[in-house]
VEXROTI-407275 format. One record per residue: residue number from 0; y, x, z of N, C-alpha, C in turn. Coordinates in nm, 3 decimals. Each point is the difference from the previous one (the first is absolute). Last residue first. Example, Ala and Ser with C-alpha at 12.3 -4.5 7.8 and 13.67 -1.06 7.14 Angstrom:
BEGIN
     n        nY        nX        nZ       caY       caX       caZ        cY        cX        cZ
     1    -0.225     1.285     0.708     0.119     0.082     0.006     0.109    -0.077     0.073
     0    -0.572     0.029    -0.007     0.119    -0.089     0.000     0.120     0.090     0.000
END
This chain:
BEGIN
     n        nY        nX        nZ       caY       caX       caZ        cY        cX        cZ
   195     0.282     1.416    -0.856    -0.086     0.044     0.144     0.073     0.064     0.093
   194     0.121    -0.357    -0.414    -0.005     0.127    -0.004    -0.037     0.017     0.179
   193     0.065    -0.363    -0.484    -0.092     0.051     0.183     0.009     0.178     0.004
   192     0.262    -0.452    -0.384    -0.076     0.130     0.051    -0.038    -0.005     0.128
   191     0.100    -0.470    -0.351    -0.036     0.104     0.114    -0.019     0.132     0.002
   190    -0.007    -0.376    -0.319     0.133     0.019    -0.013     0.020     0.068     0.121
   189    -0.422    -0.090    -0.140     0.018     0.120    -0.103     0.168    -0.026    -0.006
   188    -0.275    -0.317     0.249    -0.023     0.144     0.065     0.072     0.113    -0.100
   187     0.200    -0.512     0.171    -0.136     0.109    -0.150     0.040     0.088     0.050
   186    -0.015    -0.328     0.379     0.120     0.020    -0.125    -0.078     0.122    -0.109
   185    -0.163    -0.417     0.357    -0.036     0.171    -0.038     0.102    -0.013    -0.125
   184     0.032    -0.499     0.281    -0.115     0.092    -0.104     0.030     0.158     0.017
   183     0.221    -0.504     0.178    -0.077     0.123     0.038    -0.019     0.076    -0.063
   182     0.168    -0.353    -0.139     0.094     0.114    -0.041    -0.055     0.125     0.091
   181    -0.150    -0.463     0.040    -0.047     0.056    -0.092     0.072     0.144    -0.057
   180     0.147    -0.240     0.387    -0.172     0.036     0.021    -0.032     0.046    -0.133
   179     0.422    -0.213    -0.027    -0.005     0.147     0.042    -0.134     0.026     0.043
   178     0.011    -0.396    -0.206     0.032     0.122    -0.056     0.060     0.145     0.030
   177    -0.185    -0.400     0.241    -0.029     0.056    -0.070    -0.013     0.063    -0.063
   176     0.329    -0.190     0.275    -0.067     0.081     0.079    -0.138     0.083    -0.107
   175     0.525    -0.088    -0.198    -0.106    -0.079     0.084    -0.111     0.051     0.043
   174     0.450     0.246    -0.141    -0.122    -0.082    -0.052    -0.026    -0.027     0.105
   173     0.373     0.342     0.065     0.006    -0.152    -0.031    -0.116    -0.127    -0.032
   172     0.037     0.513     0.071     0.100    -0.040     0.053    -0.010    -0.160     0.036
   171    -0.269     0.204    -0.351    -0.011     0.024     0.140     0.081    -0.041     0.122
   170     0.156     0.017    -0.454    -0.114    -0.117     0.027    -0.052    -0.007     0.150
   169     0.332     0.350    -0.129     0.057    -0.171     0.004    -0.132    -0.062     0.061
   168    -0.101     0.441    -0.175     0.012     0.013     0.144     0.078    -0.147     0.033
   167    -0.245     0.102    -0.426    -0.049    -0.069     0.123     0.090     0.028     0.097
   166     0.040     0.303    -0.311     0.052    -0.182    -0.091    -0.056    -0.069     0.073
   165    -0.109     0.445     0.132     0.121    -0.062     0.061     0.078    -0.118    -0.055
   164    -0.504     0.088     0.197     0.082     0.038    -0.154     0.199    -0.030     0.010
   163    -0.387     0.091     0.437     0.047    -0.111    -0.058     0.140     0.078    -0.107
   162    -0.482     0.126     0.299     0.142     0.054    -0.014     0.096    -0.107    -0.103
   161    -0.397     0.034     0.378     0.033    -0.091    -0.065     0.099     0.032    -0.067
   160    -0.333     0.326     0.273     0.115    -0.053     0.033     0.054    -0.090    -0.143
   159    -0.539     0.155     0.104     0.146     0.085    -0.051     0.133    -0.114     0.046
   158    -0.580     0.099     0.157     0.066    -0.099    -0.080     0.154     0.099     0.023
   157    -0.471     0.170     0.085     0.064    -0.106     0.067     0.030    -0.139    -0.083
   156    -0.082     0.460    -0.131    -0.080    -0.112    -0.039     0.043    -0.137     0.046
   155     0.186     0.512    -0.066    -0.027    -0.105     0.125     0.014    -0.114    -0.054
   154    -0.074     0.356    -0.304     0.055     0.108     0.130    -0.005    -0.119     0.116
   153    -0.153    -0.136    -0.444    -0.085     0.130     0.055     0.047     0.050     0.074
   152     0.265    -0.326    -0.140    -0.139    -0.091     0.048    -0.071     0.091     0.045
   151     0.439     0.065    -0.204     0.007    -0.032     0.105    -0.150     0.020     0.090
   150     0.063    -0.069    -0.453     0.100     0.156     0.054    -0.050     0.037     0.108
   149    -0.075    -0.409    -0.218    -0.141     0.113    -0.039     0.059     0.118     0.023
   148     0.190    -0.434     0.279    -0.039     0.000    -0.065    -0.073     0.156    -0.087
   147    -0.079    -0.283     0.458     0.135     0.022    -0.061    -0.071     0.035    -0.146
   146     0.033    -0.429     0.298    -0.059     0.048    -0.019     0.050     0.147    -0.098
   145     0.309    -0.217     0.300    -0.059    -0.067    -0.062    -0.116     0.114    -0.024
   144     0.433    -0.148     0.382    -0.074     0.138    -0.098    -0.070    -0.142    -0.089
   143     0.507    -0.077     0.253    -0.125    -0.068    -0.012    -0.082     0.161    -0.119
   142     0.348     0.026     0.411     0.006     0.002    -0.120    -0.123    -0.014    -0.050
   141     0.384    -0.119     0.414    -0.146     0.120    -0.023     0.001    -0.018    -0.143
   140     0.427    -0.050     0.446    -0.102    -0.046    -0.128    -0.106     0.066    -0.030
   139     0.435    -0.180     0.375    -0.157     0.087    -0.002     0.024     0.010    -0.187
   138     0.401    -0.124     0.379    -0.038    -0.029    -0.077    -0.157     0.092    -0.042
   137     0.092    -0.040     0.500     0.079    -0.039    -0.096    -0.054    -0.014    -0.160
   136    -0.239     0.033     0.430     0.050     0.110    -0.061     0.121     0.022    -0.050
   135    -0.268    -0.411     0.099     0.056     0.059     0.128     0.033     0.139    -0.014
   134     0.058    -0.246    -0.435    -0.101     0.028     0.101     0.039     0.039     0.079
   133     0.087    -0.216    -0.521     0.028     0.037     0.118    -0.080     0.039     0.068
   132    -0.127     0.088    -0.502     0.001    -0.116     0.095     0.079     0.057     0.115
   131    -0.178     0.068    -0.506     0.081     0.073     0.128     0.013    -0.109     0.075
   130    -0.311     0.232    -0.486     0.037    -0.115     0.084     0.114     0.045     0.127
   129    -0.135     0.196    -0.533     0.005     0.035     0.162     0.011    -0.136     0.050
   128    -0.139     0.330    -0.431     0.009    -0.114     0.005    -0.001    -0.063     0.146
   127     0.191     0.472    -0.235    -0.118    -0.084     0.048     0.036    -0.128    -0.012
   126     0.213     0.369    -0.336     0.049    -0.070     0.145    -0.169    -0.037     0.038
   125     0.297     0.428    -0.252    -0.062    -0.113    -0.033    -0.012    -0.105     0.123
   124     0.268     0.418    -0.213     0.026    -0.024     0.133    -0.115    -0.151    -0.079
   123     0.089     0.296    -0.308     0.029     0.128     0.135    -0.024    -0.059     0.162
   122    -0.300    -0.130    -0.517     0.099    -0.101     0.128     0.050     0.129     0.111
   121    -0.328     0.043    -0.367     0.092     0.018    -0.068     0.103    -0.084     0.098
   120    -0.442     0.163     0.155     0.071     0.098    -0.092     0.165    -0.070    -0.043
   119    -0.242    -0.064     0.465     0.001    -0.074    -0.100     0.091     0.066    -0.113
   118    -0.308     0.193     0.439     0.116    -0.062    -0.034     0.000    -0.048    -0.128
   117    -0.321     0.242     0.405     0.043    -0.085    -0.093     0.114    -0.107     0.006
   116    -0.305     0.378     0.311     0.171    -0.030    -0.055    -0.016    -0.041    -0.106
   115    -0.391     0.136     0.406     0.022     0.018    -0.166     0.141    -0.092    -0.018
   114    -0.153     0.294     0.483     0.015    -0.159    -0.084     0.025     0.094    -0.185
   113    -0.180     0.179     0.567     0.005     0.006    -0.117     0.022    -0.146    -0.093
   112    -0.095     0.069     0.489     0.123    -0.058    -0.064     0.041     0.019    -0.084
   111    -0.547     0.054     0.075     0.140    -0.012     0.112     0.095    -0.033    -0.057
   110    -0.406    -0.016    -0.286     0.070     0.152     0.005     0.169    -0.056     0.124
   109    -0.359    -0.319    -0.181    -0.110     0.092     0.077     0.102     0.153     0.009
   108     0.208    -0.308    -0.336    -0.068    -0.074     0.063    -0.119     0.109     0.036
   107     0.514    -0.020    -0.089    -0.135     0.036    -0.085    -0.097    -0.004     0.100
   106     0.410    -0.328    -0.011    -0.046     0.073     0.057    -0.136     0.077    -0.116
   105     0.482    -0.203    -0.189    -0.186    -0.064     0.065    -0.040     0.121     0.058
   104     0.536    -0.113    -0.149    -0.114     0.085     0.041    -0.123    -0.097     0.044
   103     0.508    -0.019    -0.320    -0.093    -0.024     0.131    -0.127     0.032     0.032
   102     0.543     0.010    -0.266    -0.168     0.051    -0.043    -0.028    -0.032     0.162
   101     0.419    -0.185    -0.093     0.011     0.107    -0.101    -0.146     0.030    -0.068
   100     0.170    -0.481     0.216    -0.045     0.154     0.003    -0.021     0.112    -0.092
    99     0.220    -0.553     0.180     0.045     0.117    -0.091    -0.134     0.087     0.061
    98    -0.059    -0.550     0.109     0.001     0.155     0.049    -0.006     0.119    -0.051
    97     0.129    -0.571    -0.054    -0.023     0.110    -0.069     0.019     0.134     0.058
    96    -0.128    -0.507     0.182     0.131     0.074     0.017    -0.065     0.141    -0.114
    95    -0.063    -0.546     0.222    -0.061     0.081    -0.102     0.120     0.120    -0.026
    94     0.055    -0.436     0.260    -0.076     0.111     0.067    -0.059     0.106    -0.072
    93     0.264    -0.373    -0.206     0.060     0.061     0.090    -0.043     0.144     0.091
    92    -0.315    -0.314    -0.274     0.065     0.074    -0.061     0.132     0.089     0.072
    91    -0.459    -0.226     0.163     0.164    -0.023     0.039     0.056     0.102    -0.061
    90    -0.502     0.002     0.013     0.065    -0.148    -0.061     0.145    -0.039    -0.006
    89    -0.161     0.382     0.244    -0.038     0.052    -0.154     0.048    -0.167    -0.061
    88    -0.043     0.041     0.468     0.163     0.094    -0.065    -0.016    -0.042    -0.147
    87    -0.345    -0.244     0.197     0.137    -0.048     0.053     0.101     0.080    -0.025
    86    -0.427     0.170    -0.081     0.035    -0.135    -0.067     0.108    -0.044     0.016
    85    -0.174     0.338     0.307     0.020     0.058    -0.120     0.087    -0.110    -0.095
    84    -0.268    -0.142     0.328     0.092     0.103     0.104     0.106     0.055    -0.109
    83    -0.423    -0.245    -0.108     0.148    -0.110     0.038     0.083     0.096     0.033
    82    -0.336     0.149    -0.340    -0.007    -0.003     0.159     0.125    -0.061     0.000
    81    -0.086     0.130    -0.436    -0.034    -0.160     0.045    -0.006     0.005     0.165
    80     0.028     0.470    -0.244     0.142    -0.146    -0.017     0.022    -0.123     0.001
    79    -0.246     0.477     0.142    -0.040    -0.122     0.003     0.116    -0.077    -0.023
    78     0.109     0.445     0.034    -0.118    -0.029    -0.098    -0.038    -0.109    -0.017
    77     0.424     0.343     0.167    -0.059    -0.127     0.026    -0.071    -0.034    -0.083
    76     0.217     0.414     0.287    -0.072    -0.031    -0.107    -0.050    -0.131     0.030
    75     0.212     0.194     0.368     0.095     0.030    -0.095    -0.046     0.009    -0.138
    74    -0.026    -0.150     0.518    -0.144    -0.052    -0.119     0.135     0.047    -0.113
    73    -0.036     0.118     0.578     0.097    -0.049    -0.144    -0.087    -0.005    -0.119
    72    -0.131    -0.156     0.561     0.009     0.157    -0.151     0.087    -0.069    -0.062
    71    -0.167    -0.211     0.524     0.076     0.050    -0.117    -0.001     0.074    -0.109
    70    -0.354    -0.243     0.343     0.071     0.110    -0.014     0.073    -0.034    -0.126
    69    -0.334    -0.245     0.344     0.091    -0.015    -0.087     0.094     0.153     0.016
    68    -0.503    -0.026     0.219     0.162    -0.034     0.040     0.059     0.019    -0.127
    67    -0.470     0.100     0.019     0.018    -0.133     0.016     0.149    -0.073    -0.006
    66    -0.220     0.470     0.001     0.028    -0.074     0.128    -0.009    -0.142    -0.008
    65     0.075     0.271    -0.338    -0.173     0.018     0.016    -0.046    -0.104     0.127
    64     0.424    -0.151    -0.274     0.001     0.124     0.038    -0.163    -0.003     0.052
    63     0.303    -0.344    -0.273    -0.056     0.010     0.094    -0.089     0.159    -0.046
    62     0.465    -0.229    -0.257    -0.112     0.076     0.051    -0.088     0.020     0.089
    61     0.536    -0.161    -0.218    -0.106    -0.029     0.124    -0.125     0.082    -0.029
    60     0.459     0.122    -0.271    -0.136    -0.072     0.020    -0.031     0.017     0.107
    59     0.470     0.130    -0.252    -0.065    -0.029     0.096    -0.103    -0.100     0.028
    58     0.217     0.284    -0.420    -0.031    -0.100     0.035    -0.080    -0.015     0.133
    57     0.237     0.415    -0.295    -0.121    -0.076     0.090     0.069    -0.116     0.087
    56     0.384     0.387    -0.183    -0.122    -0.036    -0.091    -0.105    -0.067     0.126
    55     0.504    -0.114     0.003    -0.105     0.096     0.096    -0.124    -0.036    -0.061
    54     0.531    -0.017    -0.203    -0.092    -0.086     0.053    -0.128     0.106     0.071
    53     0.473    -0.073    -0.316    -0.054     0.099     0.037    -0.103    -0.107     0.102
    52     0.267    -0.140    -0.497     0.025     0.038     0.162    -0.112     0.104     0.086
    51     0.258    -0.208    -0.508    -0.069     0.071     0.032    -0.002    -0.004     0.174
    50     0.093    -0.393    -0.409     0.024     0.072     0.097    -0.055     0.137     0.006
    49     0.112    -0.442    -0.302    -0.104     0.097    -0.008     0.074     0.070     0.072
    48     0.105    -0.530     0.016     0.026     0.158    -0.008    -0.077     0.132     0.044
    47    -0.126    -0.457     0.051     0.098     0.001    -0.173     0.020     0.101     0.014
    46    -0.143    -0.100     0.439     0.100    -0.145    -0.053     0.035     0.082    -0.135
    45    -0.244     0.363     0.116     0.090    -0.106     0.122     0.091    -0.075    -0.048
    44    -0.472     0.353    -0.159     0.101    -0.116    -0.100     0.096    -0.114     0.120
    43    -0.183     0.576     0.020    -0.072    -0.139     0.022     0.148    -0.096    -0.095
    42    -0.235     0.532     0.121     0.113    -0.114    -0.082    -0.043    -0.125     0.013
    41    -0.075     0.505     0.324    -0.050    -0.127    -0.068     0.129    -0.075    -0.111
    40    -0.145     0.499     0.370     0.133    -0.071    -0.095    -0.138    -0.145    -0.105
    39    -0.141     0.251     0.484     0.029    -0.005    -0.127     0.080    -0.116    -0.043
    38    -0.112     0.302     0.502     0.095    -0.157    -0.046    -0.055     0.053    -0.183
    37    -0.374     0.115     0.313     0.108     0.058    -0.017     0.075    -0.097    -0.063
    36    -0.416    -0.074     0.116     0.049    -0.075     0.101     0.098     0.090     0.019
    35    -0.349     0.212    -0.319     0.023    -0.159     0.081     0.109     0.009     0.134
    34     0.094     0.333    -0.356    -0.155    -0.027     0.010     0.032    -0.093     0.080
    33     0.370     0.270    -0.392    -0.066    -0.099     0.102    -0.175    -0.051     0.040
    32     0.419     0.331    -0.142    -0.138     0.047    -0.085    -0.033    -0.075     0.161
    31     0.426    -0.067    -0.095    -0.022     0.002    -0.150    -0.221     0.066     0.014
    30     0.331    -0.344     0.363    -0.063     0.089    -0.054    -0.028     0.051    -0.144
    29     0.459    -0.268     0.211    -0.165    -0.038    -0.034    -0.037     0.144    -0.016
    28     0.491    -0.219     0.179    -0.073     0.107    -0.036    -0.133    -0.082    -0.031
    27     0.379    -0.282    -0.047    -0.087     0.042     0.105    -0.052     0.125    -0.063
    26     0.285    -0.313    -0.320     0.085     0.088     0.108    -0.085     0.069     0.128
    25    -0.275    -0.066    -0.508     0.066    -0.039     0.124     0.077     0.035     0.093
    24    -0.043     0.117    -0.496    -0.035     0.042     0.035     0.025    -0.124     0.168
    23     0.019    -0.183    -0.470     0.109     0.125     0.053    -0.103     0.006     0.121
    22    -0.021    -0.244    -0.489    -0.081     0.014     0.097     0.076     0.161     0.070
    21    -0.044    -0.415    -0.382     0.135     0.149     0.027     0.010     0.017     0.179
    20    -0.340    -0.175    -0.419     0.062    -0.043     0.125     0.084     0.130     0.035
    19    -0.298    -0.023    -0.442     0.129    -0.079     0.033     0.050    -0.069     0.161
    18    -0.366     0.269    -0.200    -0.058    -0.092     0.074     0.133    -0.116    -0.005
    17     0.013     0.482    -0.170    -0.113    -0.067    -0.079    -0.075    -0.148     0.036
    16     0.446     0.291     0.132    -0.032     0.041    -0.150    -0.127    -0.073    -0.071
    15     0.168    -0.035     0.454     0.099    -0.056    -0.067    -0.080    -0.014    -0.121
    14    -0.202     0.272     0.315    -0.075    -0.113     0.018     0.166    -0.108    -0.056
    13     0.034     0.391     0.074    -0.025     0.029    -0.105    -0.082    -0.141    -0.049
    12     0.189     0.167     0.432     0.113    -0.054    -0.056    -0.060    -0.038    -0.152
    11    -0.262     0.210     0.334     0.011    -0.099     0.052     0.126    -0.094    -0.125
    10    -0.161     0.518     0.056     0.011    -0.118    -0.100    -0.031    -0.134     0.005
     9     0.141     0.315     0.371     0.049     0.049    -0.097    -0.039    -0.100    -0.168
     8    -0.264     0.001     0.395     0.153    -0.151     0.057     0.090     0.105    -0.148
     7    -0.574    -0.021     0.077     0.117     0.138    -0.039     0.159    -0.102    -0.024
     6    -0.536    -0.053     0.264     0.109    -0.101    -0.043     0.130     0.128    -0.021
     5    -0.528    -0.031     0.106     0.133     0.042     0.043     0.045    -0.072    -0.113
     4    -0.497    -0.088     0.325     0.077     0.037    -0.132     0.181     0.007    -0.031
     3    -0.545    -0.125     0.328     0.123     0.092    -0.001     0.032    -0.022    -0.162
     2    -0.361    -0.200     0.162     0.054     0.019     0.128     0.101     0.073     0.033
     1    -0.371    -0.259    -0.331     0.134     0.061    -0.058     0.064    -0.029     0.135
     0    -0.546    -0.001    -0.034     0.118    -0.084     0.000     0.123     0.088     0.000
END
């Protein structure tokens, strides 16, 4: 699961040139080489206006623990998009927020905090596909994965982070609950590098 990835605030502005939002950096600081429950920069759609703001990567979950006792985590990958917990951001276009990254990391898997870095060849700044919600935190978000795809698949099988086209980034914003479930998908592997 995608537990880290950065964010370069230098071409943050470039996202004019191919998405048409004129997208300014937030008045809050944010992390540029963010892991859970660091503030990241988000876009979201407030009353009509394409925004940028800052927010606390992971979603606060309940959890029962070995013990039995309810425990807290942050769930900063989201897979099941029919769980009610999930349903209620993802069905509320309001709650749907576009998460800028430069390149993001999958763990290499059996080698400690070694990661592989993939990024998106022809996007300086591309986005996820994010949810956000208030919280006894304040504002949260996470970002829906999917199965990944033939780049991806031989370094962590798992599954890959939802990266969303940018003639999609409106729709997203805005569609109905279906069609963003369907905008799940693996972005092509041959518009990707990986580097170790």
């Amino acid at each position: 699961m995608c537990n880290h990835y950065r964010t370069d605030p230098d071409k943050i502005p470039s996202w004019r040139d191919y998405a048409g939002f004129d997208i300014r950096q937030p008045n809050a600081a944010f992390a540029t080489d963010v892991w859970p429950k660091k503030p990241g920069m988000i876009v979201r759609n407030d009353d009509g206006v394409i925004r940028s703001d800052v927010m606390s990567w992971g979603v606060p979950a309940h959890v029962k623990g070995k013990s039995g006792k309810l425990l807290e985590k942050r769930v900063t990958n989201v897979r099941n998009l029919s769980s009610p917990f999930w349903k209620s951001m993802l069905a509320n276009p309001p709650q749907r927020c576009l998460v800028p990254f430069s390149t993001f990391a999958e763990p290499r898997i059996g080698e400690g905090r070694d990661e592989w870095w993939f990024n998106v060849i022809d996007q300086p700044i591309a986005a996820f596909a994010g949810i956000w919600r208030q919280s006894d935190h304040g504002p949260v978000y996470a970002f829906l994965t999917c199965q990944p795809n033939a780049l991806v698949a031989p370094l962590h099988p798992k599954a890959m982070p939802v990266i969303v086209e940018p003639a999609d980034y409106q729709a997203w914003l805005s569609t109905d609950y279906d069609r963003a479930c369907a905008m799940a998908r693996a972005y092509p592997a041959a518009r990707m590098t990986v580097q170790g």
